[in-house]
C-alpha positions as a printed NumPy array, in Angstrom:
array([[ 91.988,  80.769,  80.547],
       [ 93.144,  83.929,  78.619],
       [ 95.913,  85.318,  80.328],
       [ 98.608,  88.484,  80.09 ],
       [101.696,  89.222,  82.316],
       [101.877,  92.246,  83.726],
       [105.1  ,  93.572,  84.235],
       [105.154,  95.958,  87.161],
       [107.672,  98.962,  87.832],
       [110.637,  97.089,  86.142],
       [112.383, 101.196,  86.546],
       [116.123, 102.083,  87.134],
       [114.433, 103.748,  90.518],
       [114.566,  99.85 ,  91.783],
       [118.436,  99.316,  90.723],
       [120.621, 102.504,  90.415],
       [118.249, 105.027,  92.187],
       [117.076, 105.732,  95.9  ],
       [115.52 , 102.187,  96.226],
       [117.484,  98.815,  95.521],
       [115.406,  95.77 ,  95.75 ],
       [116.916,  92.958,  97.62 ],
       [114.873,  90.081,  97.854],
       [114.588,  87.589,  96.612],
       [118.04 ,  87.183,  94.749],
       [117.762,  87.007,  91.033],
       [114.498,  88.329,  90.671],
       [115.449,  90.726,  87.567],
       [116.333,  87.817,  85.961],
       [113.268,  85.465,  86.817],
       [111.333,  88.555,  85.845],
       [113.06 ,  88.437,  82.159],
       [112.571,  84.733,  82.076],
       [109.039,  85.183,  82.468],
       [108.439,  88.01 ,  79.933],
       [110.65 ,  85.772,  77.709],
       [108.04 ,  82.739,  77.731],
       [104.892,  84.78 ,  77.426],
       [106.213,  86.719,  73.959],
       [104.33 ,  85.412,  71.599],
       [102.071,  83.505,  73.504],
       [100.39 ,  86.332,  75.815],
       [100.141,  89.912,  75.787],
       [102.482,  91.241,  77.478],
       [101.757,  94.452,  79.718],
       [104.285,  96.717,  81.207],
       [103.438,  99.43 ,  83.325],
       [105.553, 102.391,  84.565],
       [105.117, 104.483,  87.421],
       [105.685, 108.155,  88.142],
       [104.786, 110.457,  90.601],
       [102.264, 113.171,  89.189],
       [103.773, 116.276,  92.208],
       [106.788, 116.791,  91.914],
       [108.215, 116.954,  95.626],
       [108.829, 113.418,  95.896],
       [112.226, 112.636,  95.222],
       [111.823, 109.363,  92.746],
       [109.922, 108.608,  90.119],
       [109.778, 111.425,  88.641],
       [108.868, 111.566,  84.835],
       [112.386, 112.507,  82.674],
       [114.633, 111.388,  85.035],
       [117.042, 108.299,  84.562],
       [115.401, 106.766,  87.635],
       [111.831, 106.615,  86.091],
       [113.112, 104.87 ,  82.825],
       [112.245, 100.884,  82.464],
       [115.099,  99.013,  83.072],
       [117.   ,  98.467,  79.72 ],
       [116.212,  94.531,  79.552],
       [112.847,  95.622,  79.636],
       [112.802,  98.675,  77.679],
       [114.565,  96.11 ,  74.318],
       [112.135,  94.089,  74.456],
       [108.632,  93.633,  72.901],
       [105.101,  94.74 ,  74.649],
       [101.718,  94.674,  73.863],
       [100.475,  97.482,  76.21 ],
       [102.757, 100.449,  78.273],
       [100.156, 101.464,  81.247],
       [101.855, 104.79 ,  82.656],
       [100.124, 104.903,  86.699],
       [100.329, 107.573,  89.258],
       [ 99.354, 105.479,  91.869],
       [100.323, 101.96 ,  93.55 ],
       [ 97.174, 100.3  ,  91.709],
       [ 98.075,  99.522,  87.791],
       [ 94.024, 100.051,  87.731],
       [ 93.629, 102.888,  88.922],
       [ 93.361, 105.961,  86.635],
       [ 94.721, 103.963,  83.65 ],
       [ 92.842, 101.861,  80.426],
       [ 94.633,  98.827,  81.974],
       [ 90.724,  97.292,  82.408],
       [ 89.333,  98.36 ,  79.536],
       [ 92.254,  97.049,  77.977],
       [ 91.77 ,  93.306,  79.425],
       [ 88.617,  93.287,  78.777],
       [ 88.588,  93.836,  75.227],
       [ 91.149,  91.118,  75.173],
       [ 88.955,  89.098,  76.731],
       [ 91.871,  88.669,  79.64 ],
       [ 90.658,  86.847,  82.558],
       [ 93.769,  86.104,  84.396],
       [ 96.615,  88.351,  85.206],
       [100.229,  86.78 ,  86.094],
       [102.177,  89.581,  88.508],
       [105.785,  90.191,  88.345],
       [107.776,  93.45 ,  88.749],
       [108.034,  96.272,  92.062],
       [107.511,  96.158,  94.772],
       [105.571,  92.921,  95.694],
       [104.492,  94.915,  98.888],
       [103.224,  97.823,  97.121],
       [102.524,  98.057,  93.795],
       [102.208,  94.59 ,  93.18 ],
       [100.069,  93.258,  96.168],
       [ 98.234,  96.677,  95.316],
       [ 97.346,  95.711,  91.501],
       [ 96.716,  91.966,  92.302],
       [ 93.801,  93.248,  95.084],
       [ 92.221,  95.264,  92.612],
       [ 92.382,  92.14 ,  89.869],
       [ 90.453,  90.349,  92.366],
       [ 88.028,  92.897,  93.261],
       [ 87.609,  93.244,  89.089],
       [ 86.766,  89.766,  88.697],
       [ 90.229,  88.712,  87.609],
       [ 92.048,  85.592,  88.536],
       [ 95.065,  86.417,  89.847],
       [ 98.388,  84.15 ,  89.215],
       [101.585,  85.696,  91.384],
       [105.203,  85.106,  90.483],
       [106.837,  84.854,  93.774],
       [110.492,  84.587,  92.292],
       [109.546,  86.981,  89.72 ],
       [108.414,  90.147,  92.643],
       [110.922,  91.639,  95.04 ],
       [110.907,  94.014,  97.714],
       [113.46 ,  95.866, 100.075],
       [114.103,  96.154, 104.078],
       [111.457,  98.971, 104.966],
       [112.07 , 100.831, 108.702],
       [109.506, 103.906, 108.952],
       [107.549, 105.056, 112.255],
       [105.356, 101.707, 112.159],
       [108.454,  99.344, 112.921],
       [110.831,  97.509, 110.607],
       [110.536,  94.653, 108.697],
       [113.103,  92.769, 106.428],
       [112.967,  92.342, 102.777],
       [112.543,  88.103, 103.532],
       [109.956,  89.011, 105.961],
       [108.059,  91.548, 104.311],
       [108.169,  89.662, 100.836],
       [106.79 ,  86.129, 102.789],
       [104.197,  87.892, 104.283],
       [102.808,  89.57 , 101.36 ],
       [102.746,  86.082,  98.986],
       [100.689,  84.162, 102.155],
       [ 98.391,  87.202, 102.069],
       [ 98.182,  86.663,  98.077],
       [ 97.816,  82.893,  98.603],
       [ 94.857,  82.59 , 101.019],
       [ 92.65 ,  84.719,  99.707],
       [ 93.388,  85.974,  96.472],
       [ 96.217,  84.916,  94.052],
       [ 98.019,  81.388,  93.312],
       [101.451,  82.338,  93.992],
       [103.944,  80.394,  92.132],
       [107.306,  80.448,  90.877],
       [108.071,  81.425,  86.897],
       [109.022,  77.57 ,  86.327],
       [105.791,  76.252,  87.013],
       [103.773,  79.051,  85.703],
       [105.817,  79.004,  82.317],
       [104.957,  75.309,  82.112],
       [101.752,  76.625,  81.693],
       [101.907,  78.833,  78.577]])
């Protein structure tokens, strides 16, 4: 098995700006804890999204909200995959990329485990590409929009049993960086 993490949206969007993440508690740090293992080991991916119109009001390219998270920015990468949309495949080299790793398994960490993250892992899948989820290593945020409301806990739960039955192993970074 030839892995790479994939570090999703790690932004300042998701800590100072217009959308905190929540749940689960500590996830920056399980996040750094995994990045931490796989240096050295695995490639290490991290991928950054902006918004390519400019009337949505984050994640837009310049701003202090778009920037990686400083823990993330320090430290070392193999690959920065700049996306426009929830998918890390879509529009990027992020497949070419894996494939002339020879990468058949990517671990998911990062923002938002209901978007961006359940998003990329679906389209690993669809690619061929084992899937291995880092459920203390993803977070999310209470959403409330004209479909209903849903909590953080709720919304995070019910993506990683989607991920589980079908597509991805979801585990937690302790087990996973047992594995390395």
């Amino acid at each position: 098995m030839n892995r790479a993490l994939l570090v999703i949206d790690v932004q300042n969007e998701y800590f100072t700006g217009a959308l905190p993440i929540t749940h689960p508690v500590g996830h920056l740090e399980q996040i750094l804890e995994a990045v931490d293992a796989a240096t050295g080991r695995i490639p290490v991916v991290v991928v950054q999204h902006h918004f390519a119109d400019a009337d949505k009001p984050f994640f837009q390219k310049g701003t202090p909200g778009w920037e990686l998270h400083p823990e993330i920015a320090k430290r070392k990468r193999d690959l920065l995959v700049e996306k426009t949309m929830p998918g890390s495949f879509t529009g990027t080299n992020l497949e070419d990329w894996l494939s002339e790793q020879k990468i058949d398994t990517v671990t998911v960490a990062g923002y938002m485990t209901h978007m961006c993250c359940d998003t990329t892992a679906r389209q690993a899948v669809h690619r061929g590409i084992n899937v291995e989820f880092l459920n203390d290593a993803t977070g999310t945020l209470d959403l409330s929009n004209q479909a209903g409301e849903v909590t953080a806990e709720e919304l995070h739960r019910s993506i990683l049993c989607a991920q589980q039955m079908l597509l991805s192993e979801v585990l937690d970074v302790e087990t996973w960086r047992k594995r390395l």
